[in-house]
Phi, psi and omega in degrees: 000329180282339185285331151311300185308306170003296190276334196283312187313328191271332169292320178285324177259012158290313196279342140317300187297330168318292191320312183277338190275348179267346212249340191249143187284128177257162186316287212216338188077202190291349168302336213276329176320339193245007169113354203247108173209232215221014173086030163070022163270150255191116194241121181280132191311086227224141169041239220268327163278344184283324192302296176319290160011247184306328167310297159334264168337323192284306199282000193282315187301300184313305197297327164275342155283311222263006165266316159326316174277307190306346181272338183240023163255031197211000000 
């Protein structure tokens, strides 16, 4: 039964983990790669982004367990 369920699970929460790693605001863009940034200041997580945050880590962990059962169901 699980071996069925599995695949829909890995799938809803991959494309959750898309959603959110696409969803967090990035810094400076592509200047800061070439040496070009804001000095190096440094903004701390607040309200809706520590929350995406901490969503990202849960769901990157749920998505490596469940490859993980899946590798040792098979």
């Amino acid at each position: 039964m699980l071996l069925v369920i599995l695949p829909y699970i890995q799938i809803a929460i991959s494309v959750l983990l898309i959603v959110a790693i696409l969803l967090q605001k990035q810094g400076t863009g592509i200047g800061s790669a070439f040496g070009g940034g804001d000095g190096g200041s440094y903004a701390s997580r607040r309200g809706f982004e520590k929350i995406l945050f901490c969503a990202t880590i849960i769901l990157a962990i749920l998505f490596l367990a469940s490859a993980f059962i899946n590798l040792l169901l098979k």
